[in-house]
N, CA, C and O atoms as a Tripos MOL2 file, in Angstrom:
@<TRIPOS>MOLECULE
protein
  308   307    77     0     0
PROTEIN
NO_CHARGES

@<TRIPOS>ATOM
      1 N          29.7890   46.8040   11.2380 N.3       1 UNK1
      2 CA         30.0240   46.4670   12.6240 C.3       1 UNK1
      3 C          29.7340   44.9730   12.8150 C.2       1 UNK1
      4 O          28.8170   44.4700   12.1660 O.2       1 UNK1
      5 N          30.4880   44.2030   13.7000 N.am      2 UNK2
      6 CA         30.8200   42.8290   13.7310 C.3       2 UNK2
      7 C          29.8110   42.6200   14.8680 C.2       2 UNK2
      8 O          30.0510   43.2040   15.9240 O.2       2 UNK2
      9 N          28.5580   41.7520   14.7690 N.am      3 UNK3
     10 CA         27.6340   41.2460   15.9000 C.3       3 UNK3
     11 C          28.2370   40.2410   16.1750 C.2       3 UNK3
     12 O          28.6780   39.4170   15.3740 O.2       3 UNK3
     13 N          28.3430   40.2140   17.8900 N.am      4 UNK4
     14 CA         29.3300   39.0660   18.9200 C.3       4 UNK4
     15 C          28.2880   38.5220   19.6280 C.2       4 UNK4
     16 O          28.4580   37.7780   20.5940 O.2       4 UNK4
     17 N          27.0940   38.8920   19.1480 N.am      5 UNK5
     18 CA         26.2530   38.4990   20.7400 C.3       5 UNK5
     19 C          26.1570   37.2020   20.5860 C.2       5 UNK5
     20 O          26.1550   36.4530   21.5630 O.2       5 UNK5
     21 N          26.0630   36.7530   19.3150 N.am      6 UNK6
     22 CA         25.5320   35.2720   18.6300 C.3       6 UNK6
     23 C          27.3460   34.1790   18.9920 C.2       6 UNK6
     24 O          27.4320   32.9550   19.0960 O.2       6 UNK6
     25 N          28.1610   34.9140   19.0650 N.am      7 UNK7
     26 CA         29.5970   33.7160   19.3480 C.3       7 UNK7
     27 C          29.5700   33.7920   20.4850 C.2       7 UNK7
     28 O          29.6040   34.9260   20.9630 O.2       7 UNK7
     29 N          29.5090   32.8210   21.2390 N.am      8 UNK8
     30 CA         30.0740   32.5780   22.4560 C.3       8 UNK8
     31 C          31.2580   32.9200   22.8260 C.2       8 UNK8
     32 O          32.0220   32.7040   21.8850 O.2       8 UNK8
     33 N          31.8080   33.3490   23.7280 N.am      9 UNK9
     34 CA         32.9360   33.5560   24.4820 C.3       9 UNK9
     35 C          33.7990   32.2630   24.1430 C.2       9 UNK9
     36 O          33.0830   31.2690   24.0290 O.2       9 UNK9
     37 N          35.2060   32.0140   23.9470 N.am     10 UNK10
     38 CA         35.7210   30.5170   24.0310 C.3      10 UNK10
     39 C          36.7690   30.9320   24.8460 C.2      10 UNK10
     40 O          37.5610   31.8270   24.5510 O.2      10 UNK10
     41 N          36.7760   30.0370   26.2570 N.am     11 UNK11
     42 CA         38.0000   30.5650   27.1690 C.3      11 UNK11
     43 C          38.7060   28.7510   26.7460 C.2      11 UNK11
     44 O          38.1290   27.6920   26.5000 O.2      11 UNK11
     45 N          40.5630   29.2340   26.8590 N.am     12 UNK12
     46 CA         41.3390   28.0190   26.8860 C.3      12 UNK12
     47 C          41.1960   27.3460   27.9920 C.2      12 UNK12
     48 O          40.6860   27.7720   29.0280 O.2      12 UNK12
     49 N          41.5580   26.4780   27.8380 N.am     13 UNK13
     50 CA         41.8230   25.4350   29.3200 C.3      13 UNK13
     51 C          42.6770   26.2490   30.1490 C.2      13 UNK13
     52 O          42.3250   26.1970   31.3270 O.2      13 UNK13
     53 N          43.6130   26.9340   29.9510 N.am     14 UNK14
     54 CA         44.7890   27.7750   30.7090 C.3      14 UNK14
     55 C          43.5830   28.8850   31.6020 C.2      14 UNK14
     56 O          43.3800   28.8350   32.8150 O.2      14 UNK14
     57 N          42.9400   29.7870   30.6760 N.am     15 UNK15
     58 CA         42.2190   30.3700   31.4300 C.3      15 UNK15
     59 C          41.0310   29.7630   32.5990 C.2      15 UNK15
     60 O          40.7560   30.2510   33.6950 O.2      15 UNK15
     61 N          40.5610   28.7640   32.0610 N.am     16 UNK16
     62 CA         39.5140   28.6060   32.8620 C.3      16 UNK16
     63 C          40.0550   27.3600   34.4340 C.2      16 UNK16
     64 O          39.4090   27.1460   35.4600 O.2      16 UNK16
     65 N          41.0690   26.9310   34.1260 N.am     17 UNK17
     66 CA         42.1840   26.6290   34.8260 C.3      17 UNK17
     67 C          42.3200   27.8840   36.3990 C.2      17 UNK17
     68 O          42.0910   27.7510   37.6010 O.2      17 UNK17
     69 N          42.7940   28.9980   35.5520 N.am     18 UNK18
     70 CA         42.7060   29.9480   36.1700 C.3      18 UNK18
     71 C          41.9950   30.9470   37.1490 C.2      18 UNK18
     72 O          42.2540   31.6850   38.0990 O.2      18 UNK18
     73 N          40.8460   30.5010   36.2860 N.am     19 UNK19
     74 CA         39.5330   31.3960   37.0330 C.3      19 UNK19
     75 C          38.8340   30.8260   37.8320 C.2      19 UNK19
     76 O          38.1770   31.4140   38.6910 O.2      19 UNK19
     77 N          38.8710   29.4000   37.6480 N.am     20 UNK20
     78 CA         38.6680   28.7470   39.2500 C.3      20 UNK20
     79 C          39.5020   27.8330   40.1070 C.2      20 UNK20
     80 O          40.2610   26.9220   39.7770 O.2      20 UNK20
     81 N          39.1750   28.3000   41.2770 N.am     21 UNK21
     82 CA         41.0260   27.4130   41.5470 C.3      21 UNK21
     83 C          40.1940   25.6770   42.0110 C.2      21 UNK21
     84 O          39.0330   25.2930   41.8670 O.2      21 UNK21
     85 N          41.4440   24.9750   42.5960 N.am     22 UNK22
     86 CA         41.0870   23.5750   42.2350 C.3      22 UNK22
     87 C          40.2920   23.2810   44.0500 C.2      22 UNK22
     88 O          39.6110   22.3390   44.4560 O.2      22 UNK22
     89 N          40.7130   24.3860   44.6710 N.am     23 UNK23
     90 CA         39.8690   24.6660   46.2050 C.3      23 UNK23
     91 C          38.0100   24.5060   46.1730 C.2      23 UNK23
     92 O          37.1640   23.8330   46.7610 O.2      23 UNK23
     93 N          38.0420   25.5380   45.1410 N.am     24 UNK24
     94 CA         36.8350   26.0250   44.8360 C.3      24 UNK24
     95 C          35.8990   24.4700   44.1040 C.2      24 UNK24
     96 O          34.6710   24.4540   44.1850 O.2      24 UNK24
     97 N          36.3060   23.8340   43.7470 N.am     25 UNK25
     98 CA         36.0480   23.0190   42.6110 C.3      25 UNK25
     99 C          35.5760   21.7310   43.8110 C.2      25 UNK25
    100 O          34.4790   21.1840   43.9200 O.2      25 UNK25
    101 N          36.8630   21.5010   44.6370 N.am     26 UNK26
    102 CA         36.2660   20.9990   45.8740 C.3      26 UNK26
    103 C          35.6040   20.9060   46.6120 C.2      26 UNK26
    104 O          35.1770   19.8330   47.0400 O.2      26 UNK26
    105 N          35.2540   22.1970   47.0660 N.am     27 UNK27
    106 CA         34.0410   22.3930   47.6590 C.3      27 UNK27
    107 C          32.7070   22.1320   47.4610 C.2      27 UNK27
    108 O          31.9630   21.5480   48.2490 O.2      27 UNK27
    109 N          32.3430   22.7150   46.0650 N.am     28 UNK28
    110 CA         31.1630   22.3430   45.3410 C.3      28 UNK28
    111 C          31.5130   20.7360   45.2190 C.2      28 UNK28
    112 O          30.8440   20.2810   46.1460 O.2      28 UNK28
    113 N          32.0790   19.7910   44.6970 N.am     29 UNK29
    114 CA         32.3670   18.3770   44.6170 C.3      29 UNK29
    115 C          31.9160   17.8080   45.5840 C.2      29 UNK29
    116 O          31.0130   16.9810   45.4590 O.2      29 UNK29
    117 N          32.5510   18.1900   46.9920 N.am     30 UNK30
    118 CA         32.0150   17.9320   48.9630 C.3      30 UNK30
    119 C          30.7970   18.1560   48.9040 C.2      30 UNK30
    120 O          29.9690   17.3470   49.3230 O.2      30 UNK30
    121 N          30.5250   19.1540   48.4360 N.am     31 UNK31
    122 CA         28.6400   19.5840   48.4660 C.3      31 UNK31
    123 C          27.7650   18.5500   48.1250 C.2      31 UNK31
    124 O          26.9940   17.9090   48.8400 O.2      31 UNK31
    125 N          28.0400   18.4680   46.7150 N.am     32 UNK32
    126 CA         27.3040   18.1640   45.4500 C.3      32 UNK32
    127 C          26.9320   16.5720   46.5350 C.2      32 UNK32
    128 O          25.8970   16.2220   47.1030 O.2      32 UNK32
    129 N          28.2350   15.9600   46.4510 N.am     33 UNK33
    130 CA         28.4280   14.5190   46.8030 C.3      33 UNK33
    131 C          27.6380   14.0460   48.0990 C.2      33 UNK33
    132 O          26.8990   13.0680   48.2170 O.2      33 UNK33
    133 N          28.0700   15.2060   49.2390 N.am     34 UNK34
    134 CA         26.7430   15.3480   50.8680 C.3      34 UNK34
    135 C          25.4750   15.3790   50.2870 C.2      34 UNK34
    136 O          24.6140   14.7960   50.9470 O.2      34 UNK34
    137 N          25.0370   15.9970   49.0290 N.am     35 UNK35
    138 CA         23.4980   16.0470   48.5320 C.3      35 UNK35
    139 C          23.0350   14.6090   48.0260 C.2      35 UNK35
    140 O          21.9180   14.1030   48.1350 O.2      35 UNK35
    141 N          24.3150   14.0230   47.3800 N.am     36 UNK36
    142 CA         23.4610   13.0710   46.3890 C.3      36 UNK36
    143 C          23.3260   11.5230   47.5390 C.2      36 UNK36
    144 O          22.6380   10.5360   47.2800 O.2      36 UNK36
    145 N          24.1730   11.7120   48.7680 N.am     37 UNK37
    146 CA         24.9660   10.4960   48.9850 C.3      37 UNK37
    147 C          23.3920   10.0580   49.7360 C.2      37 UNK37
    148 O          23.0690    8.8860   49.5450 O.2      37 UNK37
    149 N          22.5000   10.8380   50.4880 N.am     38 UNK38
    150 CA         21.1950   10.2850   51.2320 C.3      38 UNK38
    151 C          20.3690    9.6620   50.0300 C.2      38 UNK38
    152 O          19.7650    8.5970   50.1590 O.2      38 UNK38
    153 N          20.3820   10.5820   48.5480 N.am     39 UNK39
    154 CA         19.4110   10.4050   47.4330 C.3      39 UNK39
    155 C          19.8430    8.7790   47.3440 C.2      39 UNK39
    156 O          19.1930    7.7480   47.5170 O.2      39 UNK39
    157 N          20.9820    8.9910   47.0580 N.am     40 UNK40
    158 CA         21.5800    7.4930   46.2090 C.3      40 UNK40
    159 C          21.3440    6.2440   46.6710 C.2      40 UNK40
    160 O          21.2260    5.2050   46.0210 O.2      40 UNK40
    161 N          21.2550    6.4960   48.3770 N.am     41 UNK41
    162 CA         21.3360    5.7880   49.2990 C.3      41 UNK41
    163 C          20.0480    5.4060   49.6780 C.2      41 UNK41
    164 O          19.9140    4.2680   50.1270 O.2      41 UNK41
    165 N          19.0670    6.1420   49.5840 N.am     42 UNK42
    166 CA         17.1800    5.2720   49.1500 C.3      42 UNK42
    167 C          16.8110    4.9850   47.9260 C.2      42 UNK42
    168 O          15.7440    4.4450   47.6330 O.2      42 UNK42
    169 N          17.9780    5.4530   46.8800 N.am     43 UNK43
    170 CA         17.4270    4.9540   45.5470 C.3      43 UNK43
    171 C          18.3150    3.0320   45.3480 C.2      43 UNK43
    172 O          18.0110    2.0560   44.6630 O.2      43 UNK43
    173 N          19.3380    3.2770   46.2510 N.am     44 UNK44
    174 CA         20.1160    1.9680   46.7500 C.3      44 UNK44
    175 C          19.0740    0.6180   47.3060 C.2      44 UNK44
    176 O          18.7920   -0.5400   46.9970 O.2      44 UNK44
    177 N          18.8370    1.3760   48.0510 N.am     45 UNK45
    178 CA         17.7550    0.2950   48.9370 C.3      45 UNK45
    179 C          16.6300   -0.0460   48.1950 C.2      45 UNK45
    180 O          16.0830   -1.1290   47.9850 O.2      45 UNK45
    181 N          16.2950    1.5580   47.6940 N.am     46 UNK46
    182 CA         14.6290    0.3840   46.7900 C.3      46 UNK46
    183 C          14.9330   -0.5500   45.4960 C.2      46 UNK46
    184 O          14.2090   -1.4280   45.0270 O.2      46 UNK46
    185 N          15.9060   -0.2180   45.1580 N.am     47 UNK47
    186 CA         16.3510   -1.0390   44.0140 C.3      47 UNK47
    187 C          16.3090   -2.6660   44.6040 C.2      47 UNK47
    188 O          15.7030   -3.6690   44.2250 O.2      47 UNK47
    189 N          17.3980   -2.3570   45.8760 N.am     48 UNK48
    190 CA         17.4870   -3.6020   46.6100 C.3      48 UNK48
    191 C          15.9120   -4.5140   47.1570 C.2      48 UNK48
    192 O          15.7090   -5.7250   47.0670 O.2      48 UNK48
    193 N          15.0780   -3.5590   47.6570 N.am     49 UNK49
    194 CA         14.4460   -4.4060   48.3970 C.3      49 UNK49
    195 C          13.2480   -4.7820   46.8990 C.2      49 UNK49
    196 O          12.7610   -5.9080   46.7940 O.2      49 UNK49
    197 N          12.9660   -3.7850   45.9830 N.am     50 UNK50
    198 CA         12.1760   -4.4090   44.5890 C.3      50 UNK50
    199 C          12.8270   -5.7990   43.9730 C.2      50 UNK50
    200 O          12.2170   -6.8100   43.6230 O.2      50 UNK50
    201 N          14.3430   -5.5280   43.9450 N.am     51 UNK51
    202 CA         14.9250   -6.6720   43.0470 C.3      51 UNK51
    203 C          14.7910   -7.5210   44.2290 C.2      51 UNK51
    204 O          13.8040   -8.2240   44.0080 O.2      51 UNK51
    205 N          15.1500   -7.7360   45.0660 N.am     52 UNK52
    206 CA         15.2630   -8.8350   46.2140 C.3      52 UNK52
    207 C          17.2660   -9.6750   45.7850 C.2      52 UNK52
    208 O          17.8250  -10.7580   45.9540 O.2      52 UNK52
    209 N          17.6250   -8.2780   45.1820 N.am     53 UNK53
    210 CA         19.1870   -8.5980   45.9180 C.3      53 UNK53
    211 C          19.9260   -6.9310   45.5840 C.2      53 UNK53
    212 O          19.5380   -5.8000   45.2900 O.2      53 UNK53
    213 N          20.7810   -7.4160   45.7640 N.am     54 UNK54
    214 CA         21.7190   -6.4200   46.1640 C.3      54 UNK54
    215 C          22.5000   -5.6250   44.6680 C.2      54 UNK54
    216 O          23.3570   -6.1500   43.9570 O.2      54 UNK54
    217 N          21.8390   -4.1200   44.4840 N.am     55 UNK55
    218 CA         22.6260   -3.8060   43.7780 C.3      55 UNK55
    219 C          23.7260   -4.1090   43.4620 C.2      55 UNK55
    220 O          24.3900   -4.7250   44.2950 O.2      55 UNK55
    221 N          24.4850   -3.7070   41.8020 N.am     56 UNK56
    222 CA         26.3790   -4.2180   41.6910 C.3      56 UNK56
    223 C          26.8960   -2.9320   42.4890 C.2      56 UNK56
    224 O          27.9070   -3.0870   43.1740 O.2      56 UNK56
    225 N          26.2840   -1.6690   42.4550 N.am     57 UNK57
    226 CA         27.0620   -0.8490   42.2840 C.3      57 UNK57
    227 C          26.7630   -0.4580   44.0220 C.2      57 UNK57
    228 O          25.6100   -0.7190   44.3640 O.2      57 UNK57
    229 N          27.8390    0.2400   45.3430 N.am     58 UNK58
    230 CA         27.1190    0.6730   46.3180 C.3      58 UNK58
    231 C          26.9990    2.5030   46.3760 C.2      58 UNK58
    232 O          27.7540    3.3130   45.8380 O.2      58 UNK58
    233 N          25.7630    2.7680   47.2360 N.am     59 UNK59
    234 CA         25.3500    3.7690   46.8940 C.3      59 UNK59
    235 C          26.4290    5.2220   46.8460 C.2      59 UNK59
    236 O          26.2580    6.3450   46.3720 O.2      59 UNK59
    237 N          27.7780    4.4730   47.6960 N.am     60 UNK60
    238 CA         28.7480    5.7990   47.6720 C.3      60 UNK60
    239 C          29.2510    6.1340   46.3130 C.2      60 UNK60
    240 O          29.3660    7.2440   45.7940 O.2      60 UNK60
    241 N          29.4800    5.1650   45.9220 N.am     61 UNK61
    242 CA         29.5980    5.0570   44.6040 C.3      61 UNK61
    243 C          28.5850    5.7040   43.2860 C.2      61 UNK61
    244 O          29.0450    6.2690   42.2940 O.2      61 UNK61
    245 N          27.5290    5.5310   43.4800 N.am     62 UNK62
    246 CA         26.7070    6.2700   42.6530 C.3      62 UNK62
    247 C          26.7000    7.3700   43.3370 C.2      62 UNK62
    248 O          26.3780    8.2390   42.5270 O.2      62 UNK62
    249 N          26.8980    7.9350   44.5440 N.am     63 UNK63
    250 CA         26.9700    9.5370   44.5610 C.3      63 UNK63
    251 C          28.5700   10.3620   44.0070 C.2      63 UNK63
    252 O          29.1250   11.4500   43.8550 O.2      63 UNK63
    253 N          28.6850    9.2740   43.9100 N.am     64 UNK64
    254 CA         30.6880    9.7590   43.8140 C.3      64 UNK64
    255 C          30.2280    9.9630   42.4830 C.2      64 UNK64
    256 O          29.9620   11.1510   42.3030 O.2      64 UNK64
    257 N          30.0500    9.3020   41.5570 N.am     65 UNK65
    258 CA         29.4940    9.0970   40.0730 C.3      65 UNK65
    259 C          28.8090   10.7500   39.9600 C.2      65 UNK65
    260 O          29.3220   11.6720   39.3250 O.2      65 UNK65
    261 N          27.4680   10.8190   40.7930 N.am     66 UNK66
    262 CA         26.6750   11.8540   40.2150 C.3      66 UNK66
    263 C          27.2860   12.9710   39.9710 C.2      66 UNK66
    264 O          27.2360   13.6270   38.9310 O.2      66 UNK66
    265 N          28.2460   13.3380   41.5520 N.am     67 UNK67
    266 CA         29.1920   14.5780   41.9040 C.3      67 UNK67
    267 C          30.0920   15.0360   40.4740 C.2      67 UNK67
    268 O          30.1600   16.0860   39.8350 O.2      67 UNK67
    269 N          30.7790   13.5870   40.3240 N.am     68 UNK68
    270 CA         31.8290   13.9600   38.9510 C.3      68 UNK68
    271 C          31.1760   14.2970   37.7110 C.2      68 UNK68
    272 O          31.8070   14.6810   36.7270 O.2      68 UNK68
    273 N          29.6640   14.1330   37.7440 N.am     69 UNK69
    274 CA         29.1110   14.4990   36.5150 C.3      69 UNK69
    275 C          28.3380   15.8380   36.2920 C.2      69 UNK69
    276 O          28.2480   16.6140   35.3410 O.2      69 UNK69
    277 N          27.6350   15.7780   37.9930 N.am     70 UNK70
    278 CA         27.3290   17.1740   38.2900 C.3      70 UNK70
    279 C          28.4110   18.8580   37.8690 C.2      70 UNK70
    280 O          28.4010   19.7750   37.0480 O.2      70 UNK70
    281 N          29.4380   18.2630   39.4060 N.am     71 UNK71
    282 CA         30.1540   19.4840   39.2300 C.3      71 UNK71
    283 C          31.2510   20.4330   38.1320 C.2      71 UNK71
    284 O          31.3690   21.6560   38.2010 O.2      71 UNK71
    285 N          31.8180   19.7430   37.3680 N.am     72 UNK72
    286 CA         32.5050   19.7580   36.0380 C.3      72 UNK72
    287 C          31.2970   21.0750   35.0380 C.2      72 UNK72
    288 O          31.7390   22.0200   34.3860 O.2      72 UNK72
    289 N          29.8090   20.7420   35.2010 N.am     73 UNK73
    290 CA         28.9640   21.4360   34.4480 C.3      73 UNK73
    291 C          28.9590   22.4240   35.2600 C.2      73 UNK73
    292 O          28.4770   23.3540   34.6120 O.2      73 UNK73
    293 N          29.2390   22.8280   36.4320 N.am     74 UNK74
    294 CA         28.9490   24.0690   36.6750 C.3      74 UNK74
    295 C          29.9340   25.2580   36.2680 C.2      74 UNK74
    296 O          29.9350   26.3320   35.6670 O.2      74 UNK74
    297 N          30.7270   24.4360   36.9370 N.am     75 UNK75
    298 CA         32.4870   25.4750   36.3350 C.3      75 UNK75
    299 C          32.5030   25.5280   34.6890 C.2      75 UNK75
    300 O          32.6300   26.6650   34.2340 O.2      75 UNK75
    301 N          32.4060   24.6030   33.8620 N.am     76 UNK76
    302 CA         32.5670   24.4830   32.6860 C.3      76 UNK76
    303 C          31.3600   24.4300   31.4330 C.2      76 UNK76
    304 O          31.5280   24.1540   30.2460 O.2      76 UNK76
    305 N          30.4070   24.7060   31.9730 N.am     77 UNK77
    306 CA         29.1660   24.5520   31.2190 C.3      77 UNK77
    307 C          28.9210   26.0050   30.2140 C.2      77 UNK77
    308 O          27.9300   26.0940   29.4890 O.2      77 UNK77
@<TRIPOS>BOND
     1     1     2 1
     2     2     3 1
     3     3     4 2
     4     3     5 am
     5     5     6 1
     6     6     7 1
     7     7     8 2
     8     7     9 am
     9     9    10 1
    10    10    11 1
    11    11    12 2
    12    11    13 am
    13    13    14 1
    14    14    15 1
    15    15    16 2
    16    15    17 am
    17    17    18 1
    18    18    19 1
    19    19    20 2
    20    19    21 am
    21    21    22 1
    22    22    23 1
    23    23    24 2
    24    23    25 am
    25    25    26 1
    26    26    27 1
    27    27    28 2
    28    27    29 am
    29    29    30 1
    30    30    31 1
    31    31    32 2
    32    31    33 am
    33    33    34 1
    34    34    35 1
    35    35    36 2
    36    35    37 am
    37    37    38 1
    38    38    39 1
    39    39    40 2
    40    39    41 am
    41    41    42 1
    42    42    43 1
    43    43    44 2
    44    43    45 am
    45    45    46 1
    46    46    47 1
    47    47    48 2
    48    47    49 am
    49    49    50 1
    50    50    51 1
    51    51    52 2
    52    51    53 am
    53    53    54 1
    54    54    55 1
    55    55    56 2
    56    55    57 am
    57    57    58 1
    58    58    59 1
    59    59    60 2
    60    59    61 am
    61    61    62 1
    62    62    63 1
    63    63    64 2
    64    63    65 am
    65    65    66 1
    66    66    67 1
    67    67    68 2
    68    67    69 am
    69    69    70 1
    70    70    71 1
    71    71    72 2
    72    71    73 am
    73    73    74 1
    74    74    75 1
    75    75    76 2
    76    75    77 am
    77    77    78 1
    78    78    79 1
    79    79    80 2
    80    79    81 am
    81    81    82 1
    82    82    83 1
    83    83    84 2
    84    83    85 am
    85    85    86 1
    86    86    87 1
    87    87    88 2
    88    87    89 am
    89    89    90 1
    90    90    91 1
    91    91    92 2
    92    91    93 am
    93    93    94 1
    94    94    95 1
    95    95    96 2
    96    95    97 am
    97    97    98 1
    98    98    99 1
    99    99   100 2
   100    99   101 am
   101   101   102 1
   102   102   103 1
   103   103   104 2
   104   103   105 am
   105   105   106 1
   106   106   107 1
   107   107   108 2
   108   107   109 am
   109   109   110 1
   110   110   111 1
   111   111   112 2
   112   111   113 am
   113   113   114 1
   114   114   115 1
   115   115   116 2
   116   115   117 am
   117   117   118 1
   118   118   119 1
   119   119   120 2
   120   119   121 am
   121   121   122 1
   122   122   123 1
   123   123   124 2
   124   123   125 am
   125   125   126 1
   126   126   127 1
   127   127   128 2
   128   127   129 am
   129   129   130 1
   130   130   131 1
   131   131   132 2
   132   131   133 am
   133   133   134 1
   134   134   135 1
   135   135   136 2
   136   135   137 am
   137   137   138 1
   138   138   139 1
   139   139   140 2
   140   139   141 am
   141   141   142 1
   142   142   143 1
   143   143   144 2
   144   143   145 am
   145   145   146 1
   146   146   147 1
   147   147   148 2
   148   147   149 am
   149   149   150 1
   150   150   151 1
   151   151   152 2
   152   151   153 am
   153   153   154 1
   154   154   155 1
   155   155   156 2
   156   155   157 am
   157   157   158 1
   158   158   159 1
   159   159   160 2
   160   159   161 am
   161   161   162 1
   162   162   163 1
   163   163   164 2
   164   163   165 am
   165   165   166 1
   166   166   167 1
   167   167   168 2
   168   167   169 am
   169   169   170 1
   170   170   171 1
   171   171   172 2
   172   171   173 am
   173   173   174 1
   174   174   175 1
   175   175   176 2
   176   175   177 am
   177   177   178 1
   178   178   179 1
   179   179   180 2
   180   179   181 am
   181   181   182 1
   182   182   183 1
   183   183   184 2
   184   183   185 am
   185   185   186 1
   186   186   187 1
   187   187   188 2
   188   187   189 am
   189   189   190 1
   190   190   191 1
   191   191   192 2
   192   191   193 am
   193   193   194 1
   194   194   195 1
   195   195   196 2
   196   195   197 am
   197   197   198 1
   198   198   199 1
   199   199   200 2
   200   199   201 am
   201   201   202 1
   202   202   203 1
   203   203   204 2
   204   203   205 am
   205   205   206 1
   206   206   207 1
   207   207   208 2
   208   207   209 am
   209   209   210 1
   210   210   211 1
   211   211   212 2
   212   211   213 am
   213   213   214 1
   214   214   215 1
   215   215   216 2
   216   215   217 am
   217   217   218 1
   218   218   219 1
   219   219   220 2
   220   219   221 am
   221   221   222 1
   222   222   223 1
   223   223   224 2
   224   223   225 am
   225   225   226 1
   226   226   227 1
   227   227   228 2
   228   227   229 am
   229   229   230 1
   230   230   231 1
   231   231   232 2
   232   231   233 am
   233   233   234 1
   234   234   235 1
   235   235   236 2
   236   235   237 am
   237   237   238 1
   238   238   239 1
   239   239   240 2
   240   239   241 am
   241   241   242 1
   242   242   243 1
   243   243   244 2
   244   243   245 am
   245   245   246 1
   246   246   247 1
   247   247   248 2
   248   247   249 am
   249   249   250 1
   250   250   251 1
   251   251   252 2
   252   251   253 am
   253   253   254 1
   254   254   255 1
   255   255   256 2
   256   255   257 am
   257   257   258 1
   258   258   259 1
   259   259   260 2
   260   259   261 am
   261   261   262 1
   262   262   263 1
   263   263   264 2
   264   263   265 am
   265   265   266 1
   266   266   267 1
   267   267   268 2
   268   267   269 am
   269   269   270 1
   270   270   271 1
   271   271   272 2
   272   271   273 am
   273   273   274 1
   274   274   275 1
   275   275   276 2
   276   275   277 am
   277   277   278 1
   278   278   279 1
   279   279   280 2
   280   279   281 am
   281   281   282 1
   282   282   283 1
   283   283   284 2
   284   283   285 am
   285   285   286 1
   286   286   287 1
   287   287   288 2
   288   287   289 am
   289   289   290 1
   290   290   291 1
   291   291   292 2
   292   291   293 am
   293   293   294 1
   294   294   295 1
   295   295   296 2
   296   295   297 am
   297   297   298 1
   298   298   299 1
   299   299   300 2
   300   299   301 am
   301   301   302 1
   302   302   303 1
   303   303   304 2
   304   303   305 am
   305   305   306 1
   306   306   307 1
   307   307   308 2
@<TRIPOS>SUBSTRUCTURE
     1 UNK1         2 RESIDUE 1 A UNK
     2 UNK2         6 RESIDUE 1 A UNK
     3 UNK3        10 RESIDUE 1 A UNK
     4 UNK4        14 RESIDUE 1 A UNK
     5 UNK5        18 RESIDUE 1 A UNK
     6 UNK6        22 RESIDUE 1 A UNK
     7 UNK7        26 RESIDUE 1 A UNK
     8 UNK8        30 RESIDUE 1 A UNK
     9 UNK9        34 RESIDUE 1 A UNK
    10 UNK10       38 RESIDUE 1 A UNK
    11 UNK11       42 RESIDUE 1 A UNK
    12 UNK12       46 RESIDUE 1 A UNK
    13 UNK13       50 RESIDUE 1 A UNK
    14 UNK14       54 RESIDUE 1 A UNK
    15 UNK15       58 RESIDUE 1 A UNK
    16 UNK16       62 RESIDUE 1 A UNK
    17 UNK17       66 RESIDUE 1 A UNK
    18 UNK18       70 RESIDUE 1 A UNK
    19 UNK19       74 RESIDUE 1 A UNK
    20 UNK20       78 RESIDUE 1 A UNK
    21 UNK21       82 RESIDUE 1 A UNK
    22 UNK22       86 RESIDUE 1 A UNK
    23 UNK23       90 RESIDUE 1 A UNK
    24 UNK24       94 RESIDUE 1 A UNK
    25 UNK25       98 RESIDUE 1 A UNK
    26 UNK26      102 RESIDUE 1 A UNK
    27 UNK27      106 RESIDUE 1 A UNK
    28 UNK28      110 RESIDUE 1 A UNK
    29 UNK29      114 RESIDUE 1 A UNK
    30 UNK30      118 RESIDUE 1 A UNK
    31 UNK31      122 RESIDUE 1 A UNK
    32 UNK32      126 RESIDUE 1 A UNK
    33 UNK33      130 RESIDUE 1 A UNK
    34 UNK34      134 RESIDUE 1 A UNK
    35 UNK35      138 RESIDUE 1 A UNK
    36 UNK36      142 RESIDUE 1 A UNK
    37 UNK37      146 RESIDUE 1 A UNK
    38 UNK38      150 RESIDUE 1 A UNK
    39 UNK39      154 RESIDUE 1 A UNK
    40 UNK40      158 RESIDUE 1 A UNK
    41 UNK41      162 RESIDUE 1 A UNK
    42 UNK42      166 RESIDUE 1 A UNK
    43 UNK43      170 RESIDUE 1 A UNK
    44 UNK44      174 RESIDUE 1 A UNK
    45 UNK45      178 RESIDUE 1 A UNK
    46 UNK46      182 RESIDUE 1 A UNK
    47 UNK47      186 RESIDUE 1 A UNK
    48 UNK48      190 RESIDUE 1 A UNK
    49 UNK49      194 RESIDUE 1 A UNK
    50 UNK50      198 RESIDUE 1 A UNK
    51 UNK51      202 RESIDUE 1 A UNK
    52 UNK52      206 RESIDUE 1 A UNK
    53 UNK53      210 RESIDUE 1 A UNK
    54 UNK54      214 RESIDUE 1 A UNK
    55 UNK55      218 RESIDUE 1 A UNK
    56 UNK56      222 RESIDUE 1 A UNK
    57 UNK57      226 RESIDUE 1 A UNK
    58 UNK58      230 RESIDUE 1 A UNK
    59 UNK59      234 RESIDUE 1 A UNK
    60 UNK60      238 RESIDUE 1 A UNK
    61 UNK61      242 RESIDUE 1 A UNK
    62 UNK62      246 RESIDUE 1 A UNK
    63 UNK63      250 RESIDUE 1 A UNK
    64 UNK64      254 RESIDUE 1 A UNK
    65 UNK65      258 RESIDUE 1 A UNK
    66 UNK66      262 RESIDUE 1 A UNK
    67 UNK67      266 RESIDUE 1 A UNK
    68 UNK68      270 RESIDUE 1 A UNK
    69 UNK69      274 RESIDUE 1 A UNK
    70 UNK70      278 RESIDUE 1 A UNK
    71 UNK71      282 RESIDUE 1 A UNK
    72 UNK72      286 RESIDUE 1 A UNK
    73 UNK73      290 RESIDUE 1 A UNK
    74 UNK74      294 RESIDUE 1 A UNK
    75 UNK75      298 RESIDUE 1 A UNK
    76 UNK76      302 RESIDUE 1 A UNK
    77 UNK77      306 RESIDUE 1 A UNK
């Protein structure tokens, strides 16, 4: 008898395509991004007011960043 517990499941891109739609994917993305955008946005400022200038990057931007790195792991992890 063949033990499966140890292989992971491998779904194609077609399936997992499938099993969540691109609605769903949005939502969590909107979420993720409303969570990080206050974080980003005092981690923005103290950077700013320690360095005594102005971050390169602005803080929408590093939440936009976190979101695309966040949400991808949930669906696909």
């Amino acid at each position: 008898m063949t033990d499966l517990t140890n292989t992971p499941t491998q779904m194609t891109g077609d399936a997992k395509r499938h099993w969540s739609s691109k609605g769903e994917y949005t939502f969590y993305f909107a979420l993720i991004f409303l969570a990080a955008l206050p974080i980003c946005l005092i981690r923005w400022m103290w950077t700013a007011i320690r360095q005594t200038q102005v971050p390169p990057q602005d803080p929408v931007r590093w939440a936009w960043r976190e979101a695309q790195t966040i949400t991808p792991r949930i669906f696909w992890a």
